[in-house]
C-alpha positions in Angstrom: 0.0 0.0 0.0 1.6 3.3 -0.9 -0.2 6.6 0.4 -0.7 9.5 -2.1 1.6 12.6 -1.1 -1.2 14.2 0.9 -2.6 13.1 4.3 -6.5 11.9 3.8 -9.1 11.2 6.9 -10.5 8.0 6.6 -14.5 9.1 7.8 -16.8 6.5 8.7 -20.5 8.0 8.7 -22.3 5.3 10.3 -25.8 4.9 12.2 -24.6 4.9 15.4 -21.8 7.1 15.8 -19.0 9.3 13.0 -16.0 7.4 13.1 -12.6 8.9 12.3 -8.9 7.6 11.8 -6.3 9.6 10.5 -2.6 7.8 9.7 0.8 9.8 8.7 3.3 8.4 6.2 6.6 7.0 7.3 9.4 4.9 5.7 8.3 1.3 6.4 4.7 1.7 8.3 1.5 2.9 8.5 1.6 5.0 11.7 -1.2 6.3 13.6 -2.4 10.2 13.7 -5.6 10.5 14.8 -8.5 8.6 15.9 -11.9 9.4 17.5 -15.9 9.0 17.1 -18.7 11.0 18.3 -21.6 9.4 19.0 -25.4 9.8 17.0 -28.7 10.3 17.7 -30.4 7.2 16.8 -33.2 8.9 14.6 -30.1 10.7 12.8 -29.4 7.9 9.7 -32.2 5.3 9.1 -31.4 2.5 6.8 -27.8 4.6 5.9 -30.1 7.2 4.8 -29.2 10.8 6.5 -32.6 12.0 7.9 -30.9 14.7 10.3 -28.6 16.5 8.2 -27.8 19.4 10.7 -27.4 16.7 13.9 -24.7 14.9 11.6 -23.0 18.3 11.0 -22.7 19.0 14.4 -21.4 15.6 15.3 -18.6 16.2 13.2 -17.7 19.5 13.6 -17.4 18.4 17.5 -15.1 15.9 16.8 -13.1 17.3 14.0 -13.0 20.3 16.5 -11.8 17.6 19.5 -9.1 15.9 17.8 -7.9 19.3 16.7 -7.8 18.1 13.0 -5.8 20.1 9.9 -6.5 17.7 7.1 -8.9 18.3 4.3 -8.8 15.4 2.5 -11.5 13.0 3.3 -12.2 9.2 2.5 -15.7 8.2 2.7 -17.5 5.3 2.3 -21.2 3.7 2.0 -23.6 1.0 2.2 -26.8 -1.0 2.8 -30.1 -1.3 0.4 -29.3 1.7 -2.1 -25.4 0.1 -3.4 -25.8 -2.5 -5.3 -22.4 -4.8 -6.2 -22.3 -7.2 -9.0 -19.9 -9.3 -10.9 -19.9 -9.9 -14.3 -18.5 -11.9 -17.1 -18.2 -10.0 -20.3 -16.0 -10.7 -23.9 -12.4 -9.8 -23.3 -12.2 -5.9 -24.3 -10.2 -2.9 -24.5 -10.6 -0.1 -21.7 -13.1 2.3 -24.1 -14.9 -1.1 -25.1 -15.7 -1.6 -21.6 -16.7 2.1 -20.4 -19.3 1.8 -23.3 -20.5 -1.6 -22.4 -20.7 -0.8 -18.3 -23.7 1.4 -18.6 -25.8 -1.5 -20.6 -25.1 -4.1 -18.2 -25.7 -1.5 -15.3 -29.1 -1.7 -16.8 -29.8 -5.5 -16.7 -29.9 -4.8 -12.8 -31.1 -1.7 -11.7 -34.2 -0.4 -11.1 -33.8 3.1 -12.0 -32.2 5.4 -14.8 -28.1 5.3 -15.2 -28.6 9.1 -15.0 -29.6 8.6 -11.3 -26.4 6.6 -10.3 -23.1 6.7 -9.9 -21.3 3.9 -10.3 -17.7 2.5 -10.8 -15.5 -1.0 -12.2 -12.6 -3.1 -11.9 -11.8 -5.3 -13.5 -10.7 -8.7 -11.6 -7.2 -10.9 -12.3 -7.5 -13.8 -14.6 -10.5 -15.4 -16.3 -13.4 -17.4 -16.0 -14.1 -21.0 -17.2 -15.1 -19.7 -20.8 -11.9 -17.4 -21.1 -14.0 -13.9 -20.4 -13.1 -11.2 -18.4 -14.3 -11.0 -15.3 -15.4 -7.4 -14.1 -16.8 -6.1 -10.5 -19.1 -3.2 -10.9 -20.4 -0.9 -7.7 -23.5 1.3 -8.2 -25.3 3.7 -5.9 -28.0 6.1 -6.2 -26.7 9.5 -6.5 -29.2 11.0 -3.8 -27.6 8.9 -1.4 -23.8 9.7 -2.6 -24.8 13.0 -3.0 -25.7 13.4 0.9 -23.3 12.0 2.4 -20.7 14.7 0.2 -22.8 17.5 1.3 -22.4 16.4 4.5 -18.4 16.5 4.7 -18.2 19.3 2.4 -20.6 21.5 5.0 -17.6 21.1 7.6 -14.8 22.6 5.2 -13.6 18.7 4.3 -13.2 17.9 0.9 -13.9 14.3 -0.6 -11.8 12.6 -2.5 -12.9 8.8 -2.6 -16.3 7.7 -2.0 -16.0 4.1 -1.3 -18.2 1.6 -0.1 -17.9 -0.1 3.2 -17.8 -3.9 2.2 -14.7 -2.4 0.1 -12.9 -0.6 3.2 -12.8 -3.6 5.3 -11.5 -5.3 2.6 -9.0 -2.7 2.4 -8.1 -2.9 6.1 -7.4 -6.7 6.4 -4.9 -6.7 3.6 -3.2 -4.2 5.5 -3.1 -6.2 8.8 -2.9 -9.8 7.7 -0.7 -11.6 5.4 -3.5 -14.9 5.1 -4.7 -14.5 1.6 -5.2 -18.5 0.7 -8.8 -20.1 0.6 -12.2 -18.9 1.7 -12.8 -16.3 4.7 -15.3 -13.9 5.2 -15.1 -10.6 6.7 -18.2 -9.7 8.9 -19.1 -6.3 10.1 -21.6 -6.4 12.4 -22.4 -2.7 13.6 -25.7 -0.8 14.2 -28.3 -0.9 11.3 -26.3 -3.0 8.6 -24.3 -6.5 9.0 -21.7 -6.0 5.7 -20.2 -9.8 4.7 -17.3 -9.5 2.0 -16.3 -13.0 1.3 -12.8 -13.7 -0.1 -10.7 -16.0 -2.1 -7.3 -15.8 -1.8 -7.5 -12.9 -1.7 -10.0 -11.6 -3.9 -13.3 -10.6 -3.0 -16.0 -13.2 -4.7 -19.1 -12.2 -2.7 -20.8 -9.5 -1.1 -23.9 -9.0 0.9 -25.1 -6.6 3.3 -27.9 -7.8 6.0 -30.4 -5.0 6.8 -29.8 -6.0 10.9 -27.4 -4.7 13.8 -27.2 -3.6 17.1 -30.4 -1.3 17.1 -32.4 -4.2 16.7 -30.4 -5.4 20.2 -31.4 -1.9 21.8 -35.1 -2.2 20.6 -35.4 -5.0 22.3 -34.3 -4.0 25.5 -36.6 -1.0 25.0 -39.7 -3.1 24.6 -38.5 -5.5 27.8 -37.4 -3.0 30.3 -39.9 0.0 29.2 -36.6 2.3 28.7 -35.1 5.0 26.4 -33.0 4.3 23.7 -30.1 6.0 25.6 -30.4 3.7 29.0 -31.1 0.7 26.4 -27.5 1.6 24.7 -26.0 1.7 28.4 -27.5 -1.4 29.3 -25.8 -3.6 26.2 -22.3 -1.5 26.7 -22.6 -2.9 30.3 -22.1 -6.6 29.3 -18.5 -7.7 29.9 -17.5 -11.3 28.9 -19.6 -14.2 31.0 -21.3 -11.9 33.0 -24.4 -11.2 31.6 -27.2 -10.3 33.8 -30.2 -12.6 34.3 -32.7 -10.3 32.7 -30.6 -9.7 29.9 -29.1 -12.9 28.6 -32.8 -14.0 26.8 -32.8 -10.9 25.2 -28.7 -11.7 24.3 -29.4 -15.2 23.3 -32.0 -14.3 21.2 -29.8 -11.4 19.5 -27.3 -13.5 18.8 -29.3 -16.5 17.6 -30.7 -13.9 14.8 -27.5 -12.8 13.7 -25.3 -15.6 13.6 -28.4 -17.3 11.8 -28.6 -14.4 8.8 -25.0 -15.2 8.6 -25.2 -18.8 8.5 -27.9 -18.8 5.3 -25.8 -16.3 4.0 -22.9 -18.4 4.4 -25.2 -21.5 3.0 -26.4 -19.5 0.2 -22.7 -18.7 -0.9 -21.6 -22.1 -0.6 -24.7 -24.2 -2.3 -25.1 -21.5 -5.5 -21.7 -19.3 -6.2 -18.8 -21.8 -5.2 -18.3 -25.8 -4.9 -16.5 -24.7 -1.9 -17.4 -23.4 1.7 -15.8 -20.4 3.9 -13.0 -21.8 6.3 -13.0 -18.7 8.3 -14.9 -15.9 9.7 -13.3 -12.5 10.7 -15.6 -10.4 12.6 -15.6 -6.2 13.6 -18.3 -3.5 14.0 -19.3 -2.6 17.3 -22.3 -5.2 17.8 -19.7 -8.2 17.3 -18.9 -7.1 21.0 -21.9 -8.8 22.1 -20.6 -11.4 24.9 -20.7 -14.8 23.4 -21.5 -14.2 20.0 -18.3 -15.1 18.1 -18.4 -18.2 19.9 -21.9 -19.0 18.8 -21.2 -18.0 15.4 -18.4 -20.5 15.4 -20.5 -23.1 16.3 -23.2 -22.8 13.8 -21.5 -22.1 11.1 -18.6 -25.0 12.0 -15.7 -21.9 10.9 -12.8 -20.7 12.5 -14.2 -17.1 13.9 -11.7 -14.4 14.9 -11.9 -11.1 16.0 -10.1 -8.6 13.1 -7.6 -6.4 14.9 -7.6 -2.9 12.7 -4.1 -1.9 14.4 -2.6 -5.1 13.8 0.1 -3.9 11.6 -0.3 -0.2 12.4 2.2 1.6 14.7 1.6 4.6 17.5 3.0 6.3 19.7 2.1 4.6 23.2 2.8 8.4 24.5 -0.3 9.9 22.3 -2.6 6.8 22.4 -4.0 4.7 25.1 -3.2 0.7 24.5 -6.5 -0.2 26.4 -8.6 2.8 24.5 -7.5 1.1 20.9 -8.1 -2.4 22.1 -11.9 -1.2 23.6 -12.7 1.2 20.2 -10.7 -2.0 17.9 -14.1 -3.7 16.6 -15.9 0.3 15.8 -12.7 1.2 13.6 -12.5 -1.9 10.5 -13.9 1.0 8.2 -12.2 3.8 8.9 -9.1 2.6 9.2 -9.6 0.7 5.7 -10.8 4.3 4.2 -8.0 5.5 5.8 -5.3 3.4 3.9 -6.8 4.7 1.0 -5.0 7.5 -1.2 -6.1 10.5 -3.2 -6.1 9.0 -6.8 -7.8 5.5 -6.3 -10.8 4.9 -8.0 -14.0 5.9 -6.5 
């Protein structure tokens, strides 16, 4: 990974809180800058869509303001029910060939007008069976891209990748770990969306992001205990290891029986339809897959090896400017941002 000769922010504009990690370029390593969240309101983004504009804007400023940030340069990424990612196999062609043919296979797939979309290619090593080319198109609708720009741009921050979150994780683990042979999967869990980027040495071969997260967690402890969303929030952040309360751990049991079990038919889905092959390991982040117990379960259903993805694996600091136990508690939040963050100004959007 080589970064661009300016500094970027790697901004993570997520449901439940902004995320932000900011890295400086030395000789050998990716250091650490910067790093931080402020926390949303939970009526802020619904379904990744921004419904509060001006509460987002003041989230931000607050925490750009916090961190005491100079950069302008901004990474950002999205997802859920309005990106849509598809692979297809089209005759070998030249680049012009293929920026021509792009828009007609957009088309085949999406609902509404090219006009209303951005969207974006690569195209992936080798071939398939029949000797085409095998080419990995992201779309989104331009309302949504749109938003989130105005956003960052309100704040003096100027964008210069939009990316999309599946893509930023994958980003991050190639960073951190060196494993690239057979099947894993990398599994966000965090608030409103569950994103699953599955990989083949090395390569991402399937996408899929789950409309579920830790909100659904919260509403349930709303419902139970007849409590605000805030106390509910408290409640789950309370849970450390074995010790689950009594009156929580049906309500815990039952979360994590729902999301290890979208996983699983995901998983199942992948295996029996794409591939004559199954996933070997799961990687898991996002702030939900701090739920007591539920990488264990998730292990057991799904018969994988399940690991928790360390961001800062193969990224340095300065033990004088950042906390050890601070990085290891915010770790599982920071799989986006610190994959937007390894970006550089020039990549493809």
């Amino acid at each position: 990974m080589i970064f661009g000769k300016r500094e970027i922010i790697g901004l993570d504009i997520g449901s439940n809180a902004i995320k932000l990690v900011e890295l400086k370029e030395t000789k050998n390593a990716h250091q650490l800058k910067n790093i931080g969240e402020s926390l949303l309101n939970p009526d802020a983004i619904a379904d990744k869509a921004i419904v509060n504009p001006d509460h987002v804007i003041d989230s931000l400023t607050e925490l750009l303001e916090d961190l005491r940030i100079k950069t302008k340069n901004v990474v950002i990424s999205i997802s859920g029910n309005s990106v849509i990612i598809k692979k297809v196999s089209l005759p070998v062609m030249n680049d012009d060939e293929l920026r021509q043919a792009i828009p007609w296979e957009l088309q085949q797939f999406i609902p509404q007008s090219i006009e209303d979309i951005n969207y974006d290619f690569q195209v992936l090593p080798g071939e398939d069976s029949e000797g085409r080319m095998e080419v990995l198109i992201a779309a989104a609708k331009k309302d949504l891209t749109n938003d989130y720009m105005q956003i960052v741009n309100e704040v003096g921050l100027n964008p210069v990748v939009v990316d999309i979150d599946l893509f930023a994780l994958e980003n991050m683990y190639e960073v951190n770990y060196s494993e690239i042979d057979g099947i894993l999967a990398l599994v966000n869990i965090g608030a409103t969306i569950t994103n699953i980027n599955i990989l083949k040495d090395g390569i991402s071969i399937f996408t899929r992001d789950l409309s579920m997260g830790g909100h659904q967690y919260n509403e349930w402890i709303q419902k139970e205990f007849d409590v605000g969303y805030d106390e509910a929030e408290n409640m789950k952040l309370s849970l450390m290891g074995n010790n689950i309360p009594p009156d929580l751990k049906r309500i815990t049991d039952d979360f994590i029986e729902s999301i290890c079990g979208e996983i699983k038919r995901t998983m199942d889905f992948f295996s029996s339809t794409l591939i004559n092959d199954s996933v070997s390991k799961i990687m898991i982040c996002g702030g939900s897959s701090k739920v007591p117990q539920l990488g264990l379960a998730l292990e057991d259903i799904t018969s994988c090896t399940v690991e928790n993805i360390n961001p800062f694996r193969n990224i340095s600091y300065n033990e004088r400017d950042f906390d050890s136990e601070y990085l290891k508690d915010i770790a599982p939040k920071m799989g986006v941002a610190m994959g937007l963050a390894l970006r550089k100004i020039g990549d493809k959007e």
